[in-house]
N, C-alpha and C positions, 0 to 999 in steps of 0.2 A: 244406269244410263250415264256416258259421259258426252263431254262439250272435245270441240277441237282445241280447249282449250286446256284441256286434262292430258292429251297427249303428247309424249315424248317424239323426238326427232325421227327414231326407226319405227315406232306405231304410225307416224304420220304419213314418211315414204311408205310403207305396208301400205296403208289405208287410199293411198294416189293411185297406188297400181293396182287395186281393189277396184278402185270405181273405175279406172284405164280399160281394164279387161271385161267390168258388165257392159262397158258403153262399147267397146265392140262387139260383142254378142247380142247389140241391140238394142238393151235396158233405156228409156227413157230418166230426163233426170229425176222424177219423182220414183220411180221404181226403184232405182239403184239408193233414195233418198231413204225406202221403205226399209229393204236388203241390208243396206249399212246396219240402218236401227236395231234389225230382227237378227243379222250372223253376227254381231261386231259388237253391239251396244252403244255404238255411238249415234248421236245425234249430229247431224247436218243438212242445213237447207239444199232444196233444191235450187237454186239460186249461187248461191256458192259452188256448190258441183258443177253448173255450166261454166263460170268465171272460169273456174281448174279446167274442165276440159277442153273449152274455147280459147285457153292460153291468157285470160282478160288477167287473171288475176296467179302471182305465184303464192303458194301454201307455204313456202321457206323463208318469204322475203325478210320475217323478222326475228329468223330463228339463227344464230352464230353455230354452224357447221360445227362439230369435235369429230376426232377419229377413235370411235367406239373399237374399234377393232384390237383383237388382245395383239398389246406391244410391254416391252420395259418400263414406258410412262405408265402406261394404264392400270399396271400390277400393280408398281409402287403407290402411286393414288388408292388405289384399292387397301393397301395393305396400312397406308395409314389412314384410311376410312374406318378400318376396326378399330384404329388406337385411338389419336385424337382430333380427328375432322369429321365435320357434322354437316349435316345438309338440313336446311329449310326453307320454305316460299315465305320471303319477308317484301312484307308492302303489297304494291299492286302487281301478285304474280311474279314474282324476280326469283328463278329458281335459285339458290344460291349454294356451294362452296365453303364451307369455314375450317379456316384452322387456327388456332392463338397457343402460342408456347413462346418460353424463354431464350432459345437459342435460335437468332440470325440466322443462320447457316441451315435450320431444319427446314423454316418457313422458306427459307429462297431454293431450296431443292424441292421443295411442294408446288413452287410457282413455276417450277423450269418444268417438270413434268406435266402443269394443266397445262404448260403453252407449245409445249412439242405435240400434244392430242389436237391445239387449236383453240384452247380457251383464251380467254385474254385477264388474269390473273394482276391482281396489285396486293403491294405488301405497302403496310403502315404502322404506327407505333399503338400501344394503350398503355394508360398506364391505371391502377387502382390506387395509387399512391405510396405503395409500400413495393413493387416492384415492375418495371419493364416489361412489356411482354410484346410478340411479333404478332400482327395478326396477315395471313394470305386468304386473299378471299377473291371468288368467280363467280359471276353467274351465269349458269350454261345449265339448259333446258337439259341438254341431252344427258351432260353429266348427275344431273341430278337424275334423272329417271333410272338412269344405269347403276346407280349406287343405292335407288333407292328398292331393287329387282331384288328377289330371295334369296340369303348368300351363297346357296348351294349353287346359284349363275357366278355370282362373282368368284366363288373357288375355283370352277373350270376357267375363268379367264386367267386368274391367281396361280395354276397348275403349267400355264403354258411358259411363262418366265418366274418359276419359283424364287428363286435367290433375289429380284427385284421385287417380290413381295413382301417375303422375310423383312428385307430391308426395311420398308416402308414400315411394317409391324411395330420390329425391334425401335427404329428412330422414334417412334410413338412410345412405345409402353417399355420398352427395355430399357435395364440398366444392367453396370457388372458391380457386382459387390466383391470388391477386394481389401484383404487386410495385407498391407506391406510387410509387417513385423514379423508375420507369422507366415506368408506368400502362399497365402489363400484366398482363392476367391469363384466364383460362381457367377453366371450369365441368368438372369432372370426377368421375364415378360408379367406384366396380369393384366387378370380381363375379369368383366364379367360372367360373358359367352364361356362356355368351358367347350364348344362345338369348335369355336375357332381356333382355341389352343390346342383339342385334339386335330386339325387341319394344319395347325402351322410344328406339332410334333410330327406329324407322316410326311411334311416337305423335310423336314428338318433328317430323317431320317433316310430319307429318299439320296440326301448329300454326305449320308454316312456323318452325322451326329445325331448321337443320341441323348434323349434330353426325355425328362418325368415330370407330371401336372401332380400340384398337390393345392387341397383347399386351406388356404389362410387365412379368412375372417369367416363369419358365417353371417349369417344376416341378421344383424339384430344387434351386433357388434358396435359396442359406440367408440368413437375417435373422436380425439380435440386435436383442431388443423387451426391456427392461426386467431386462438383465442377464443373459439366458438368451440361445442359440442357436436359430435354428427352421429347418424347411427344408419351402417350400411343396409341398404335395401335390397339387398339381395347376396346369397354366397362371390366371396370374391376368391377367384383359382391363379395360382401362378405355374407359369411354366416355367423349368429350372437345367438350366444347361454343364454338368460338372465336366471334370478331369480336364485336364490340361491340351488332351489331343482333339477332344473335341471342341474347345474354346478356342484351338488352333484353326480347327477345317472353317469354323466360324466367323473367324478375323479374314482369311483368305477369301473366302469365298460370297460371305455375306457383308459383314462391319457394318460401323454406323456411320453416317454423316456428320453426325454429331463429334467432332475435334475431340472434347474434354471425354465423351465416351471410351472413343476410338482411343484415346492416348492411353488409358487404365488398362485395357485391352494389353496395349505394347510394353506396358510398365511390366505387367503380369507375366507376361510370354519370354519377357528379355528382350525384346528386342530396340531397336533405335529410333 
């Protein structure tokens, strides 16, 4: 059983026009109070159902509209929702938005993307003492319940502007490994999910580059990051993008946002 308090923006409108349509077929408000409970799961007074259908009271007044609907923004958000933006309800109910990374330029294209859907997104500094970091951060009910849906929704949203997901992906978990001396180098993503890298290899391929998943750590793996010990919790997979034509269709079609990226890219390819 949930509260109207558990639900998201589009469960909400669903659930308006839910009880719109019992109450012209008749349904009094405890009936349709009953109906909700028993099809839906949800709990709502009767009381509150009249306020809605008598116009007293609106169910949106405190909820900041987004535009769910798949666009460029929505991918890209999506696509760096695999990499590294997180959602959680912090404090009293505050759906929230996070992203924290090092470079300027990544966090302010995460903030232009939640504000062209309708979030209303702020960037600010942190620091742990040893280095800068950007943090962009939202709160939006709606975005969060959309991100928080089974990825196999978010892929179909992710499938309709491919190359604006990549994006978001790559800006997250990509890097290019180039040696200048020897003018080699390789385009490479990781993850946890090995689902998502096999999803962002079949867009990847869909734009005619081809690119291989292989597992790099295994679980159980210990690393020292910054003076401490760690030991991976689970297999970690990289997806690896080679030869030269395909790091080309890659630059053209995808790139990063990321400058000092994007520049390695241009160093690599020759160009200016």
């Amino acid at each position: 059983m949930r509260s109207l308090r558990d639900l998201g923006q589009e469960e909400l409108q669903e659930l308006l026009k839910y009880i719109n349509e019992l109450r012209k077929i008749g349904l009094n408000y405890s009936q349709i109070a009953k109906r909700a409970l028993e099809e839906k799961g949800i709990k709502i007074s009767r009381v509150t159902i009249s306020r809605w259908c008598k116009g007293e009271h609106d169910p949106f007044n405190k909820i900041k509209f987004v535009n769910l609907e798949p666009s460029p923004s929505l991918a890209y958000i999506i696509g760096v929702y695999f990499g590294d933006a997180s959602i959680n309800i912090h404090g009293n109910y505050k759906y929230r938005v996070r992203l924290k990374v090092i470079d300027k330029e990544f966090a302010e294209a995460f903030a232009r993307a939640l504000k062209e859907i309708g979030a209303n997104p702020r960037i600010y500094e942190e620091s742990d003492g040893r280095r800068k970091r950007f943090v962009t951060e939202a709160t939006s009910k709606g975005v969060y319940y959309l991100l928080n849906k089974p990825k196999e929704i978010l892929f179909e949203i992710a499938r309709t502007h491919p190359t604006e997901f990549l994006k978001g992906f790559f800006d997250s978990e990509g890097t290019f490994n180039f040696n200048s001396k020897q003018g080699y180098g390789y385009l490479s993503a990781s993850n946890y999910d090995i689902e998502v890298l096999e999803f962002c290899r079949g867009l990847l391929k869909s734009l005619g580059i081809e690119s291989r998943i292989t597992l790099t750590k295994r679980k159980g793996t210990k690393v020292k990051l910054w003076g401490k010990e760690y030991e991976y919790s689970s297999d970690l997979y990289e997806i690896r993008v080679y030869r030269k034509e395909n790091i080309f269709k890659f630059y053209q079609l995808i790139g990063f946002t990321i400058s000092r990226k994007q520049q390695l890219l241009r160093e690599y390819l020759g160009l200016p």
